[in-house]
Residue, then its C-alpha position, 0 to 999 in steps of 0.5 A: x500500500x502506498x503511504x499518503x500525506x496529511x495534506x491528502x488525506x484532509x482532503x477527503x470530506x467525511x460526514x455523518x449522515x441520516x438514511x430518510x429514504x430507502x429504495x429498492x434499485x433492481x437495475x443496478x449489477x449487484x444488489x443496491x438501494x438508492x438513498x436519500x441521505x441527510x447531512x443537515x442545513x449546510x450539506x442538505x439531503x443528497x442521494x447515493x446508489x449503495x450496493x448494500x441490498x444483500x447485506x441489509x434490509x430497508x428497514x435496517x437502514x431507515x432512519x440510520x446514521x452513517x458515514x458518507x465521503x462527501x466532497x467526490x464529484x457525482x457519479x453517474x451509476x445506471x439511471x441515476x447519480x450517486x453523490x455521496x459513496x456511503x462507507x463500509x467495512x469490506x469483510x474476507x468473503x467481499x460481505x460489508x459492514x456500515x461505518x457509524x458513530x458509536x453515538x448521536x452526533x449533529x448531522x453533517x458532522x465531519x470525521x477527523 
């Protein structure tokens, strides 16, 4: 793995964000929902594709925090445009685990 500065690294935007809606994306190439994802009054509600339909079901994601890569640009998947990448864990066996703050935190709140 190649080492990266701070200065890289603090590049990357992450913030926690609130799961409001969870649909179900059939036409995507691996089990995926759409979500729409609110980061609070600065960043708003934004959308992403997330291949986590075989890992979790809707109502485990409904009403969820989780932490999501904010500042990459919005990338076309299928029909629609994910502009956040919802982070995960990435097990041996390829299966994911969401990443989220042990506790209530504000919306929008940026990992350090």
């Amino acid at each position: 793995m190649k080492p990266i500065n701070w200065d890289d690294f603090e590049k990357v935007e992450m913030r926690v964000g609130r799961v409001l809606e969870v649909e179900d994306y059939p036409e995507a190439r691996k089990p995926s929902y759409r979500l729409s994802i609110d980061f609070g009054k600065d960043l708003g509600i934004r959308r992403s594709v997330a291949g986590l339909a075989a890992e979790y079901r809707r109502e485990e994601l409904q009403g969820r925090l989780v932490v999501a890569v904010t500042n990459f640009p919005a990338r076309q998947v299928g029909k629609h445009r994910s502009e956040v990448l919802v982070l995960a864990a990435v097990n041996r066996d390829q299966s994911l685990r969401l990443l989220q703050p042990d506790a209530q935190v504000e919306l929008g709140a940026r990992i350090a």
